[in-house]
N, C-alpha and C positions, 0 to 999 in steps of 0.2 A: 727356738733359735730363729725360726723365719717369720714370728713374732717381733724379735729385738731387730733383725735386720729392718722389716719395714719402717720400727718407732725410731730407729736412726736415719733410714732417710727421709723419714718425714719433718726430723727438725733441722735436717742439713739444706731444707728448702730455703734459697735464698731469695726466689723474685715474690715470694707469696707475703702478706699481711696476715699471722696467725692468733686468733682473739686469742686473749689466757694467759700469755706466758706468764713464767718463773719472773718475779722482780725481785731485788734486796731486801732483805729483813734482815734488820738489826736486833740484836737484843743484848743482854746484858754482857754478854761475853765479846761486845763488840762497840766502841764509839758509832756517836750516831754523825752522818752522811755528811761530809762535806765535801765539796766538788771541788777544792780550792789542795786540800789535803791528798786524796784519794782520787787525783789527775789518774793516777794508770790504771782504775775500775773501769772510766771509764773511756778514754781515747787508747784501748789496750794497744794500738797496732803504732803509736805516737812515740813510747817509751820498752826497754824489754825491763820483764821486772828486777825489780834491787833485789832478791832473796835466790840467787840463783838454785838453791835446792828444791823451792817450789814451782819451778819453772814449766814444769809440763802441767800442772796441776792449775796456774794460774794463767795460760794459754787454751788449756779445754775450755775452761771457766767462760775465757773469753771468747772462745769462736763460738760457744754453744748461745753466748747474747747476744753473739752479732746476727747469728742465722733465724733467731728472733722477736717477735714485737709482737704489741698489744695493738688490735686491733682500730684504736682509737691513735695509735701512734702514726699520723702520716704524713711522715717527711721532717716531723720536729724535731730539732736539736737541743735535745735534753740538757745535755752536758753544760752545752753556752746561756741556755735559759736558765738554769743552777747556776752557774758560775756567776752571774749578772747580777741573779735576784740575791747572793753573797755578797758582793761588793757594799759597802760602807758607803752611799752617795756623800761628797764635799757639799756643804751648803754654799759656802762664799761661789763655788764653781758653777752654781745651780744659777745662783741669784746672778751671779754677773753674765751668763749665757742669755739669761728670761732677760738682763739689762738688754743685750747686745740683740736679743731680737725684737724687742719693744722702740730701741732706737730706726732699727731699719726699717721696721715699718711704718713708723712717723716719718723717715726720707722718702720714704715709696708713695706715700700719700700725698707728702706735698712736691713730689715730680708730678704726680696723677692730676694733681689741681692744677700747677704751674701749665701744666700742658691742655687740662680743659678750659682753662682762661682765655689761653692763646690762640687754641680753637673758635673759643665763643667769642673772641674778637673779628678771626676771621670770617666767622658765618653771619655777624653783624654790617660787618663793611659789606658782602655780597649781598647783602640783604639791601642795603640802603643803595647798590646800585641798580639791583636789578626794578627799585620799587623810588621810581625819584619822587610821587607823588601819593600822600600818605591816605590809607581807604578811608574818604569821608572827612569828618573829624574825629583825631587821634586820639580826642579826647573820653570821647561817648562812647556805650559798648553800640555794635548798629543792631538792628532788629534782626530779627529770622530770615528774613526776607532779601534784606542787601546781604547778610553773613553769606548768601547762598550764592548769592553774581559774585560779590567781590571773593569768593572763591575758587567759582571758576576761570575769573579771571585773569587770578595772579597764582595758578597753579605752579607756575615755574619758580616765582620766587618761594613762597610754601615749600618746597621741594627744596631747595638748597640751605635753606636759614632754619627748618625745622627737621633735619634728620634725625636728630637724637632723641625725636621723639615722635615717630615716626606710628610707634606701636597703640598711640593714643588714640580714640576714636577722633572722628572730623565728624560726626553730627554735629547741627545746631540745637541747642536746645533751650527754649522760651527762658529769660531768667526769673518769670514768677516762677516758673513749676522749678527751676534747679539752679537759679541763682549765679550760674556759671556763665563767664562771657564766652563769645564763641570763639574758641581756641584758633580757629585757619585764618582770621581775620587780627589776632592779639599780636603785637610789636614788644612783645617780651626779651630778656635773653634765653639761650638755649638751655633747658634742662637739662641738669647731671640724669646719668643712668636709674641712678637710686630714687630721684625727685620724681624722674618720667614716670616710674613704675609704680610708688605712690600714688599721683595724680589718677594714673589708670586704677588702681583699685577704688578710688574715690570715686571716679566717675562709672565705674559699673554697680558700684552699691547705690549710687546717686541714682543709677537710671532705671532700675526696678519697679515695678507699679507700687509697693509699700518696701518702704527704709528696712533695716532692719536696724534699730537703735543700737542695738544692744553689739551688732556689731562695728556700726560706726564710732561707735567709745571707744573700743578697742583700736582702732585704727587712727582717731582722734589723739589718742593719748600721749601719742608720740609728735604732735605737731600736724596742723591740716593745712593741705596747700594753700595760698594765698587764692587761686583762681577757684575753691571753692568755699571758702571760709564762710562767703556770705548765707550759703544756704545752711552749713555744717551748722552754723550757732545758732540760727535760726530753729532747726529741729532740735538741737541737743538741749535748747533753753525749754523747747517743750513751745514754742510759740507759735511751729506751725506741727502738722499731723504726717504721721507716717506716710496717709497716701498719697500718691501723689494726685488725683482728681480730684482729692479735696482743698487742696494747697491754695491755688488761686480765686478762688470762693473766700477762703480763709484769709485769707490776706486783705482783700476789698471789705471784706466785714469790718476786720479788726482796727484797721485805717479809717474806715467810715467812723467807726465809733469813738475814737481817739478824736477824731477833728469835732463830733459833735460835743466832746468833753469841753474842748478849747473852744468852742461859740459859747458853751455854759458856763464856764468857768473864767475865762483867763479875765474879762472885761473886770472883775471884782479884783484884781491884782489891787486895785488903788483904793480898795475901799476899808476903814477904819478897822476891818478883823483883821488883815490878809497883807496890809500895807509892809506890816513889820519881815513879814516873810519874802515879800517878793523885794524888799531893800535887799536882805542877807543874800539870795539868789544873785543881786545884781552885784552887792559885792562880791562875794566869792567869784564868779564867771573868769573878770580877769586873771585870778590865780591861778586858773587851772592853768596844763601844759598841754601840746606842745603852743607855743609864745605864738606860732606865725598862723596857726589856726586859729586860736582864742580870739586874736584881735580883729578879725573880720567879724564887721559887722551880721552877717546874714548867718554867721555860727552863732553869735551871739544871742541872736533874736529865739532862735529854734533852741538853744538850750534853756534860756529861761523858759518858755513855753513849757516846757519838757518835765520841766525841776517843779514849777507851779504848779503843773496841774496834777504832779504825783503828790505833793506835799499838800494838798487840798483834796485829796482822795485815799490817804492814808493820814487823818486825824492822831491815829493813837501816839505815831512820830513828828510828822510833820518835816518839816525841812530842816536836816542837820549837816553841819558844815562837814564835808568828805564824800556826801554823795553827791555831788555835784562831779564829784573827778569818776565818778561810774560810767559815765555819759559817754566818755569820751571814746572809748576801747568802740563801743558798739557802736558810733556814729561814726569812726573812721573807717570798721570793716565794713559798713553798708557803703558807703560811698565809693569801696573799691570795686564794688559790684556794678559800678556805673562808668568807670572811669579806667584808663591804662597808666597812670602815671605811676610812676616805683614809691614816690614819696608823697604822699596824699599829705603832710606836713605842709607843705609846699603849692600845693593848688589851690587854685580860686575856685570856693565854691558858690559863689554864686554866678558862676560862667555854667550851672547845673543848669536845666529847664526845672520850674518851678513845680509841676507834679513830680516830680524827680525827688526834688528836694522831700515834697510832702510824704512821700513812700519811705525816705530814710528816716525822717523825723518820728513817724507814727510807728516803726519796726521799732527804733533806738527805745525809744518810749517804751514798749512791750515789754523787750528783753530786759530791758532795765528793770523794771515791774517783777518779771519770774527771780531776777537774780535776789532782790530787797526782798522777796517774802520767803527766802532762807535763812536770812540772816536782818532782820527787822530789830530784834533785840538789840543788836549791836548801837539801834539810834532814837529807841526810845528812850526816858525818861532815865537820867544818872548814866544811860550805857550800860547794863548790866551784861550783854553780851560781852562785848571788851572785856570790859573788868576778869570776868572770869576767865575769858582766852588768855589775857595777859596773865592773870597767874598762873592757870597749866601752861605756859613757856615755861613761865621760872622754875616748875618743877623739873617740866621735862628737858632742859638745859644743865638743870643742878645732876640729872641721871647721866647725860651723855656724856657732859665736860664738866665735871665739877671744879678743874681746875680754874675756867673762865667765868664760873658762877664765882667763885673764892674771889677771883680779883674783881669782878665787880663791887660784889657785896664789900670788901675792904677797902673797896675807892668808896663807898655807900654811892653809886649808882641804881639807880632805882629802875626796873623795866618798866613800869608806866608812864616814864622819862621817854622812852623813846621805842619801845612797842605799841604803844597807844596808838601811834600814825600807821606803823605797820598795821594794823588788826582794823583801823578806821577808813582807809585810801586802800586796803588788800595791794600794799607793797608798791603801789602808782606812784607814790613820791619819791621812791629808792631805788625805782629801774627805770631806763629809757621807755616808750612808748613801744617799740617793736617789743621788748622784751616782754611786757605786761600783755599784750595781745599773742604770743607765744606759751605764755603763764598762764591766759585764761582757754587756751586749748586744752591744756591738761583738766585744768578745775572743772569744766563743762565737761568731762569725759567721767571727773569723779564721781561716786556717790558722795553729796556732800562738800562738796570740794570747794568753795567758798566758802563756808562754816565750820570744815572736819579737817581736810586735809591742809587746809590754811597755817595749820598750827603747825606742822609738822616740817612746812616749806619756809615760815618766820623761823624755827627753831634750826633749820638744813641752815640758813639765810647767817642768822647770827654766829653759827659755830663757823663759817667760812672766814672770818675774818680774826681767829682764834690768833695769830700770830701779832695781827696789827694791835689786837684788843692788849694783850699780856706786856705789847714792849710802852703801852700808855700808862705813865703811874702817877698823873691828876686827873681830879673828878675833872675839871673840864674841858681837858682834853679830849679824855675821855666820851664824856657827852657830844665834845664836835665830831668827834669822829665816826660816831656812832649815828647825829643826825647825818651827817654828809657824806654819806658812802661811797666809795671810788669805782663806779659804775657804768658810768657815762659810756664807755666803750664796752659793753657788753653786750653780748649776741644771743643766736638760739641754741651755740654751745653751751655757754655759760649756763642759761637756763637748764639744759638738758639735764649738766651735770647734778645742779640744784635740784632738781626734781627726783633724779635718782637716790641721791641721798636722802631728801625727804619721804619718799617711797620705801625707802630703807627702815627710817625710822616708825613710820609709821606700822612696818610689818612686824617693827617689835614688839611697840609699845598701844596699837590700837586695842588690839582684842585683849587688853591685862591694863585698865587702870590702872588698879595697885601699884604696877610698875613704876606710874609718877613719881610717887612716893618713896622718901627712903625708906 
């Protein structure tokens, strides 16, 4: 008896958590568990039960579960977590809630922006008063050396026009060794929180005695800031060295020997091998884009230079019409590295000093070089690169959307109709200038990425316009449509989203060729 007395009141304990207890078992003589059906199992104190004969029978029941729990049970409410995990979710109710907060947070964004504009308008007017006279000329990055007076000097405007990005280093740093202009002296607008924070991971991977490549890809792949692109491509092209002591060594060499190419070389431009090629050179130049750069004389001059002396140091191709639009991506981001203007379109480069000029010219040159000995095939003889890229499109197009393959192939639109430019100019003809230099962040961050990933971002590229292609039902419409893309107004969203998708595809279908294939 004073056995049973203790083992009662030890489960009459009500503030204790005791491991073990008794739970429900069902078995054949019993429906199994629903929370929805058998409310008075378990809220007994909620309901009195329906059978009033078993009424003392189904109150022990329940005080003896309420006095205990399983150890593991602390504080959770079983009953409602059954009840829930019961419920039947509505889809339409699902789908229209994920609508209704997908819209709000697209308003929330564009208050957040509406409001950082109005900001960076503000911090720009106090800038331009407290600074009526501009450090130097506004146009040149200044040396080490002025970055450091004109610092000191205009600590107060600094202070009011750059808070938002406050968290950035104010070191100067040489831009052979890192390419970066000196940020406390730059007439920029004010960076969003997201950009600032960027920028700072760029500039502390930047400022390391050796890069670490591998993780500047990573960090590249998503877009590199403008104020460090110039060195960003420079390493990731492979054209200068991880360390940084070697860097400007590297660069004086590589310049040096470039220009000794073009004393050995360029004077035969006009001689009876070489005439035919530097004609094509001179035609092509004016087509490139963008129109108000091409047409200055002193771009003119440095790109044929440029175009010659590769196409007479790589025989097995020579000079074929679409690398000449290579040129351009990397002699506008060098140039940003010299300059503060937003729209390097738009400036006169020969207001450059002329070593200047010769530093952009002899880089543009390089990289271009690393970029062409990935994808060379593409411009030797017949193109067999192309050829082949243009038919894995058509495969891997017929895989994604075979509904936009059908109606090409039933208009008989042919994709070397008009992938052959894409796969020839790597999509230069088909996006604005900013967006091809936001393009080629990612490709420089690829393994491959001019040659591999290329294919994946034509085939992202073509399936985007699935709607416009389906409501076309003549061949030449068709074809216009198809050369003359409705682009013009697209940004580093648009890209992004491009990129994703392509990324997408590629994580399907890279490691399973077969897949091309039906």
């Amino acid at each position: 008896m004073a056995s049973d007395g203790a083992r009662k009141q030890f489960w009459k304990r009500s503030g204790a958590k005791v491991p073990g207890s008794i739970q429900h078992v069902y078995g054949a003589q019993h429906p199994p568990f629903d929370p929805l059906l058998h409310g008075t199992l378990i809220k007994p104190s909620s309901k009195p039960p329906t059978t009033p004969v078993k009424l003392k029978k189904v109150s022990t029941f329940q005080e003896f579960e309420s006095n205990t729990s399983d150890a593991w049970d602390l504080g959770d409410d079983d009953d409602e977590l059954l009840a829930i995990a019961a419920e039947n979710l509505n889809t339409e109710v699902v789908m229209e809630t994920a609508h209704k907060v997908i819209q709000n947070h697209s308003k929330l964004q564009e208050q957040h922006k509406f409001q950082e504009e109005h900001l960076q308008e503000e911090k720009q007017e106090e800038f331009a008063q407290l600074t009526p006279v501009a450090c130097g000329d506004n146009r040149l990055v200044k040396s080490v050396s002025e970055g450091h007076t004109s610092s000191s000097l205009d600590n107060a405007s600094e202070n009011s026009a750059m808070q938002r990005s406050q968290s950035l280093p104010q070191t100067c740093i040489p831009p052979l060794a890192s390419g970066m202009a000196d940020c406390s002296t730059s007439v920029t607008p004010a960076l969003t929180e997201r950009e600032a924070s960027r920028l700072d991971k760029f500039k502390q991977l930047l400022a390391g005695p050796n890069t670490d490549l591998d993780e500047l890809r990573k960090l590249s792949w998503s877009g590199i800031p403008k104020r460090v692109r110039p060195i960003a491509w420079k390493l990731l092209s492979g054209y200068l060295p991880a360390n940084v002591d070697r860097r400007e060594s590297t660069l004086q060499r590589k310049r040096k020997e470039y220009f000794a190419f073009v004393e050995q070389y360029y004077d035969s431009r006009n001689d009876e091998n070489h005439q035919d090629t530097y004609r094509q050179i001179h035609i092509d130049i004016p087509r490139m884009s963008p129109e108000v750069l091409r047409l200055q004389p002193k771009v003119t001059e440095i790109f044929e230079r440029i175009l010659f002396i590769w196409a007479i140091r790589h025989p097995a191709s020579g000079y074929v019409q679409g690398i000449n639009d290579l040129v351009t991506p990397f002699f506008v981001v060098f140039v940003c590295e010299y300059i503060e203007e937003e729209e390097v379109e738009n400036f006169d480069v020969s207001s450059l000093p002329e070593e200047v000029l010769q530093n952009i010219e002899a880089d543009s040159y390089w990289c271009m070089s690393k970029l062409l000995d990935g994808i060379q095939d593409n411009y030797t003889f017949a193109q067999p690169g192309i050829q082949r890229k243009v038919k894995m499109l058509e495969e891997l197009v017929s895989r994604i959307d075979e509904q936009v393959h059908r109606h090409l192939d039933q208009h008989e639109v042919k994709y070397l109709q008009f992938a052959f430019r894409w796969m020839n100019n790597l999509l230069m003809r088909e996006v604005p200038l900013r967006c091809t230099i936001r393009l080629w962040d990612t490709y420089q961050s690829e393994p491959e990425g001019f040659s591999h990933f290329h294919l994946y971002v034509c085939a992202a590229f073509l399936v985007r316009w699935r709607k416009e292609i389906l409501e076309e039902k003549d061949f030449q419409e068709l074809l216009i449509f198809l050369q003359n893309l409705p682009t013009v107004h697209w940004g580093n969203e648009d890209i992004s989203v491009l990129l994703a998708e392509a990324y997408r595809l590629k994580f399907a279908f890279a490691d399973a060729p077969n897949h091309y294939k039906k």
